[in-house]
C-alpha positions, 0 to 999 in steps of 0.5 A, spaced: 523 483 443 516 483 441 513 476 443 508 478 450 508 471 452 515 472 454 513 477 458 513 477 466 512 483 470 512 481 478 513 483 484 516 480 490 512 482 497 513 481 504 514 481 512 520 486 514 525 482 514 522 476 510 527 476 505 525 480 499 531 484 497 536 477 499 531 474 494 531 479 489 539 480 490 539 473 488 535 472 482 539 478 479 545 474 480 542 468 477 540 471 470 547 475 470 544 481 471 549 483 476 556 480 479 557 482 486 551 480 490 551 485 494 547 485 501 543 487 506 546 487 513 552 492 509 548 496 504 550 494 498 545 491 495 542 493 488 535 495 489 536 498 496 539 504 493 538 510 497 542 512 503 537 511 508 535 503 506 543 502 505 543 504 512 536 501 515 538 495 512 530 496 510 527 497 504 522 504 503 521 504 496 520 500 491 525 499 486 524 497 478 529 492 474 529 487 469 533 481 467 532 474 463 531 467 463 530 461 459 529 467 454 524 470 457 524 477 460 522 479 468 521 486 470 521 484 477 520 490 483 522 489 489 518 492 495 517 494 501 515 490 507 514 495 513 507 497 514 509 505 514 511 503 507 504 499 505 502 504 499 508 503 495 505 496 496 499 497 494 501 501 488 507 496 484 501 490 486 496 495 481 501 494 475 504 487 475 501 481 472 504 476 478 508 476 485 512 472 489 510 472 496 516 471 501 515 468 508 520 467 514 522 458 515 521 461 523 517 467 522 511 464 518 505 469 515 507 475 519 502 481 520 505 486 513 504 479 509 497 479 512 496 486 509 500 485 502 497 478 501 491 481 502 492 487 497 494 482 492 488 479 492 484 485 491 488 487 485 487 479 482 494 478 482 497 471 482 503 469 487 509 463 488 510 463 495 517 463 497 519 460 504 525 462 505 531 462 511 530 454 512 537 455 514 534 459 520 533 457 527 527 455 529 525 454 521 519 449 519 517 449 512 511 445 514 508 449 519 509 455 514 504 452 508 499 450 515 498 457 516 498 460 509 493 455 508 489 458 515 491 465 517 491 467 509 485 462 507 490 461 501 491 453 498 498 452 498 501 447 493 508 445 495 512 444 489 518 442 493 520 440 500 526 441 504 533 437 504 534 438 511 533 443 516 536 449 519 544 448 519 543 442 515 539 444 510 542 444 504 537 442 497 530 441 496 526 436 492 523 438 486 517 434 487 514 434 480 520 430 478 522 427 483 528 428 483 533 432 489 537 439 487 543 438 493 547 445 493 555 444 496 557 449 501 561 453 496 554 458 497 555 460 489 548 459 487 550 455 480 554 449 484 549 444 485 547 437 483 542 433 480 540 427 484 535 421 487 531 423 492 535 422 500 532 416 502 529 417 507 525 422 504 522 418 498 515 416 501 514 424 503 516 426 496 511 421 492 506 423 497 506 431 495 506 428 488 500 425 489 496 430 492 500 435 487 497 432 481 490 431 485 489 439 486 493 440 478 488 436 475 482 440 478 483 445 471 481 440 467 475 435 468 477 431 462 484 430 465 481 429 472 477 423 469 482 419 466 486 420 473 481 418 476 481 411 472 488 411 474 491 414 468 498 419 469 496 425 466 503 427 461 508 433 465 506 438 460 499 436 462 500 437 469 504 444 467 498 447 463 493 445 469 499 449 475 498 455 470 491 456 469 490 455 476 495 460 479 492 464 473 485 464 477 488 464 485 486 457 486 492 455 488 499 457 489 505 453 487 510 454 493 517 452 494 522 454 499 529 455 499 534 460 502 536 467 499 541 469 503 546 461 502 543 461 494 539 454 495 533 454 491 533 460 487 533 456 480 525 452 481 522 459 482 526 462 476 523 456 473 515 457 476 516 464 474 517 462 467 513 455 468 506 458 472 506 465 473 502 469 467 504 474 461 501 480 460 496 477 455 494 472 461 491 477 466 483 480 466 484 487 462 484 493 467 478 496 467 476 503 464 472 508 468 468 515 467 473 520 469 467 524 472 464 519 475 469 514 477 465 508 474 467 502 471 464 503 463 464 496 462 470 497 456 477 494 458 484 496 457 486 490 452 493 488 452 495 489 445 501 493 442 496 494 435 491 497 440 491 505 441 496 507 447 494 506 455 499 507 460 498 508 468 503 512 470 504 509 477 511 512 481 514 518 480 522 518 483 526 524 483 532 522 483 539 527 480 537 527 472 530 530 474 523 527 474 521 520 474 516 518 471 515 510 472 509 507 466 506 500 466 504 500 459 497 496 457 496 497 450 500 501 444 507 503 443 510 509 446 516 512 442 521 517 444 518 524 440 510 521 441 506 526 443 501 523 448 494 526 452 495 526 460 487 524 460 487 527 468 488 534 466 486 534 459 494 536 457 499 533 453 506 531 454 511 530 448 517 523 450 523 526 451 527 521 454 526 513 456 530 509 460 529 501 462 531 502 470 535 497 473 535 500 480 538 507 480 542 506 473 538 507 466 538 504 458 536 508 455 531 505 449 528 509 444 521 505 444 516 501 448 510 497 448 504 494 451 507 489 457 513 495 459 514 497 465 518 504 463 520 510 466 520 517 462 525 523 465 522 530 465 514 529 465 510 536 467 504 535 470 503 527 470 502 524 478 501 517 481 494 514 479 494 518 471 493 514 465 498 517 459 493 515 452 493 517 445 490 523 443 486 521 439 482 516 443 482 519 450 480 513 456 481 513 463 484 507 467 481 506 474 486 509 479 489 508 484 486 509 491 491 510 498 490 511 504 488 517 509 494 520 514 494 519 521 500 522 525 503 529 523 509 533 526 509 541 525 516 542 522 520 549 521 527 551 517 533 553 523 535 557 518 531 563 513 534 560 507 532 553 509 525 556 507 525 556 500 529 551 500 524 546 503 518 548 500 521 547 493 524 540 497 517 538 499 513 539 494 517 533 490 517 529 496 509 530 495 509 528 488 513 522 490 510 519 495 501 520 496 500 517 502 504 524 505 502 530 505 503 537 508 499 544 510 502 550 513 497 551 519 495 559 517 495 562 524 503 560 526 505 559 519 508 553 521 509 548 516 505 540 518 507 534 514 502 528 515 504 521 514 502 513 516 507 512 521 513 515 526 517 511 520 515 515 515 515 522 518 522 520 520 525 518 514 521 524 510 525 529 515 531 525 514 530 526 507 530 533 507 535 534 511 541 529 507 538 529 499 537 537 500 539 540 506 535 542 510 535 542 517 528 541 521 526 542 528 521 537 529 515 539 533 513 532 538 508 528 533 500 530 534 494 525 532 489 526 527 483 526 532 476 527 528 469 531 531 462 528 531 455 529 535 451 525 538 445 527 539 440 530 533 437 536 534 433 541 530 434 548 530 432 555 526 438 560 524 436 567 520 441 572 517 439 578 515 443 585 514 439 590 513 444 598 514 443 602 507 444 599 499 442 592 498 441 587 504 440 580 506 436 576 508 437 568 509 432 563 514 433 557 515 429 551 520 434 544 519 435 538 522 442 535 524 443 528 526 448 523 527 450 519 521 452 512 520 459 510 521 464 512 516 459 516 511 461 523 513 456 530 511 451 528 508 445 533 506 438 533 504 433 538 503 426 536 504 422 544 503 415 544 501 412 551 497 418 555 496 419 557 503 427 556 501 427 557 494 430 551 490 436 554 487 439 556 494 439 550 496 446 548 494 449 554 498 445 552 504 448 544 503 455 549 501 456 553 507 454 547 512 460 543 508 465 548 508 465 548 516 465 541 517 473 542 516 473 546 522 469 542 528 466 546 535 470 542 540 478 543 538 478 545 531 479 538 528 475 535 521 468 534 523 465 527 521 458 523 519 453 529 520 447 529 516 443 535 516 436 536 513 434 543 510 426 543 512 423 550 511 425 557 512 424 564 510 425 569 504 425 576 502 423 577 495 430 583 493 435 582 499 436 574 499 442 571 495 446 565 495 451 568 499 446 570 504 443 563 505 451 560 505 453 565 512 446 563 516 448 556 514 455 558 517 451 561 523 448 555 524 454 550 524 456 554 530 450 555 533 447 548 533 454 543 533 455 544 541 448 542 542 448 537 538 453 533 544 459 533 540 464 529 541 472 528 541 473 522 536 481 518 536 484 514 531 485 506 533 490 502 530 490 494 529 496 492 533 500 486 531 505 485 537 510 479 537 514 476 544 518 470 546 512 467 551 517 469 557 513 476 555 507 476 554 504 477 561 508 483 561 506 486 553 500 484 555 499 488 562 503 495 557 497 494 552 491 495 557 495 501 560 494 504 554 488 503 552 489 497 548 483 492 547 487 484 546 483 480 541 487 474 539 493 470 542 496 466 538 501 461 540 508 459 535 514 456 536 519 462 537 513 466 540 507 469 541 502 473 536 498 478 540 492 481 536 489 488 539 486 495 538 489 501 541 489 508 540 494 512 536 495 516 542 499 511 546 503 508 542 508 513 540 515 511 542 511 504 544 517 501 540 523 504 545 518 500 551 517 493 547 525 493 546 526 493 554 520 489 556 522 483 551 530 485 552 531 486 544 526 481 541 519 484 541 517 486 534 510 490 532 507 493 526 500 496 527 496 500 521 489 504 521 484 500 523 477 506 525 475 511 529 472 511 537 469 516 541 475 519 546 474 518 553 472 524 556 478 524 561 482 524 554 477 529 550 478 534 555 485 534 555 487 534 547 482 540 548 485 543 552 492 543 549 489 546 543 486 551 546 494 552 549 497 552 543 492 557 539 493 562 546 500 561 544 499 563 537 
């Protein structure tokens, strides 16, 4: 298969537990790419294929397949909602031209599909809304599509309306053709009718045409004109509009259903075909400078006769060895090719390319611009490179992911355990960016930083059933930062003057405060020589590798400007190294003075309760610390929106399920930094220092 309008790359996105695996399980049933339809509540579903999601019932990595329809070709992943998780998100939404957004009929637009709705938008990517679990208690469509259009600020246009309602939801009405797709209670998705409208449905149904073909015809101000003279636009006409304006983000054509009973499954099969774009229809990926990071104001055009460009944006070690999963933009790619990795100026030559359906493989020999394919046994190659032919080398723009904000020091039970482990975590690390992991150097012991407990939970799980490794587990310590208050000035000399050569470096500087978020900056503002310019690098570097190890507690030091104002020199005994130690000095010297300050990480907290509960949550939060924003009252609960410190929100979970007796949910993710109290600051400091002693 060649032709690229054929083509569809999508993502399906949401909330934990909206639905997406269901919904994804579904439509590989539909299009015949599988038989059994496997589910979430025992495990057994495609896409969810390692032991810990099969377990979970939840989702931790995104998982590639492709499947077709109407002639057409779907490379469909299915990602994670839970918000420890958001990266794989963020990069599956890099490298697809279009997504269906999965809502719950009760939960509506909950906090993770806020963050993934927003992701989308920031990579330009046209949606479907799915609202699924109709059958659910509790399920309103219409209240959904309210909130879409309030909480997200999207324009929902609804495609079909719901037969029915919970129990008795039982088909949808295809709005555009008026006409009802009635579902029997078989549950096979297949086994449905074609009929008129219910009754009692008709003027509801002719009403949301209208509206629909009002907001359609929007595209096209000729089409628009003739609808305004009363003249009905054709159905291929309407279509063309829908496209161009789901293409543009305009708007996003909804419809409802329920994955797990097989209702309503065909209509978006259909809208992926009809709406969502090829690859040829989305703004080319821009290239960049690599050493700049800027755009050059050439794109990436997606072409199979251009010179290749391929984004590699998932690596997955799994039994056969290294995973190397490519969107490609432009070219072809062919086992035997030898191609140029433009990140570390190396090339790499093809062995193996499979098209991934989950865990299992194709093999193929060849692929082209539109693909979405994984190569076995790639080197060097990380998440974010750009894989291009060796003879036009480019860059695509990369990938950028979040910072840590938790860690747990870790350690083998046993001697073997650490080789073992070190060989383990290094391909955790090429897998997953947003974890990281250090050896803290005075206790050898090892420090892995993830995005939350779940995380770090499953990275440790990981170790210990994928390869073996039995851990113990340090309690989890927060990624605390160091900043001042005060600015100062200040003057440092080093000299060293005991037989041979000596050394001599004086420096006068200014630190300040810096504005939020703008970490070290340094400047120099010497006048007649008195520090010789070609020292001024190794004064701005001996203050910038302090600022990794604050005065306070050790921790990062951030948004500190320092100015170099004048100082003093010797014609034989000063060098760069001499200016780099009194730069050191002077970090040490003046820090303390300057009011330096214990700064903690805030989260965003999303908690949802049953209204019973919401004295109760909400009196828990201000013990921690937390400042309410917003309520939002639902019909199942109540939404509290807050900010609270990482600190104490460790176990949180365990305290909200006892409080709300088992139906309390919550997500929160890193929202910035605060000055920590000085009751909490003198506490933290002084467990470090406990910690140290011990070492």
């Amino acid at each position: 298969m060649t032709d690229l309008s054929k083509y569809r790359n999508i993502g399906i996105f949401a909330h934990v537990d909206a639905g997406k695996t269901t919904s994804t399980e579904r439509i590989l049933k539909l299009t015949g790419k599988i038989h059994k339809i496997g589910d979430t509540h025992d495990g057994s579903t495609t896409t969810d294929f390692m032991e810990q999601e099969a377990e979970r019932g939840i989702t931790i990595q995104s998982a590639a397949t492709t499947c077709f329809w109407n002639d057409h070709r779907l490379n469909i992943i299915d990602t994670p909602g839970h918000v420890d998780f958001t990266i794989e998100v963020y990069r599956s939404l890099k490298v697809l031209d279009g997504g269906i957004g999965v809502f719950c009929g009760s939960g509506g637009v909950e906090p993770q599909s806020e963050t993934n709705w927003r992701y989308a938008d920031e990579s330009h990517v046209s949606r479907l809304i799915f609202v699924n679990k109709l059958d659910r208690m509790g399920a309103d469509f219409f209240k959904v599509v309210d909130q879409v259009q309030n909480v997200l600020g999207a324009t929902p246009l609804v495609m079909t309306l719901p037969i029915g309602i919970e129990d008795d939801f039982c088909g949808v009405v295809d709005v555009l053709s008026q006409k009802a797709y009635i579902w029997d209670d078989s549950g096979l998705p297949e086994n449905y009718s074609v009929e008129d409208i219910p009754a009692d449905l008709v003027d509801q149904a002719a009403e949301y045409r209208e509206m629909l073909i009002e907001t359609a015809v929007e595209q096209d101000d000729e089409l628009m004109m003739a609808y305004m003279e009363g003249e009905e636009p054709s159905l291929e006409d309407i279509k063309r509009c829908i496209r161009k304006g789901t293409r543009d983000l305009a708007f996003f054509p909804t419809y409802c259903g329920s994955a797990y009973k097989n209702k309503g499954i065909q209509l978006i099969l259909d809208a992926v075909v009809d709406y969502l774009p090829s690859p040829t229809e989305v703004d080319p990926q821009p290239l960049t400078n690599p050493d700049t990071g800027e755009a050059t104001g050439e794109f990436a055009t997606v072409s199979a006769d251009e010179p290749l460009k391929a984004l590699a944006f998932k690596i997955m070690d799994d039994r056969f060895g290294a995973l190397t999963f490519i969107r490609i933009y432009a070219g072809k790619m062919k086992k035997g090719d030898t191609i140029l990795n433009s990140a570390t100026g190396k090339t790499e030559r093809i062995g193996r390319m499979v098209e991934m359906h989950a865990n299992d493989r194709n093999e193929i020999d060849s692929a082209q611009a539109g693909d979405i394919i994984a190569v076995v046994g790639m080197k060097n190659v990380k998440t974010g490179h750009t894989l291009c032919d060796p003879k036009h080398e480019v860059t695509l723009e990369p990938m950028i992911f979040p910072e840590p904000v938790i860690s747990i020091a870790v350690k083998p039970k046993d001697k073997n355990g650490s080789e073992k482990m070190g060989i383990a975590i290094g391909k955790m690390v090429a897998e997953d960016p947003s974890f990281q992991v250090e050896t803290d150097e005075d206790s050898g012991e090892t420090i892995l930083k993830g995005m939350g407990e779940l995380h770090l939970d499953i990275k440790v799980d990981i170790l210990k059933r994928t390869y073996g490794v039995e851990l113990e587990v340090g309690a989890p310590q927060v990624a605390y930062r160091e900043t001042i208050t005060q600015a100062i000035e200040d003057s440092y000399t080093h000299k060293k003057q005991s037989g041979g050569s000596g050394q001599f470096g004086k420096i006068d500087y200014r630190i300040r405060p810096g504005e939020q978020g703008s970490g070290f900056t340094f400047k120099s503002t010497v006048v007649g020589g008195n520090v010789p310019k070609e020292f001024w690098p190794a004064v701005e570097k001996g203050f910038a590798s302090m600022m990794d190890h604050g005065v306070l507690a050790g921790f990062p030091t951030l948004d500190v400007e320092v100015e170099l104002f004048d100082g003093g020199f010797h014609a034989v005994d000063s060098s760069a190294i001499a200016y780099e130690i009194a730069a050191k000095g002077a970090f040490r010297q003046s820090m303390p003075k300057a009011g330096a300050q214990l700064l903690e990480p805030i989260m965003k907290v999303d908690v949802f309760t049953p209204e019973d509960h919401v004295g109760d949550v909400i009196g828990d939060l201000n013990r921690r610390r937390g400042m309410i924003k917003d309520q939002q009252a639902g019909t199942t609960g109540v939404r509290i929106k807050g900010d609270v410190p990482l600190s104490e929100m460790f176990g949180y979970i365990g305290t909200l399920r006892t409080m709300t007796s088992g139906r309390g949910q919550f997500s929160m993710e890193f929202s910035h930094y605060n000055p920590c109290p000085n009751n909490v600051a003198e506490q933290v400091i002084a467990e470090v220092k406990e910690r140290n002693a011990k070492k």
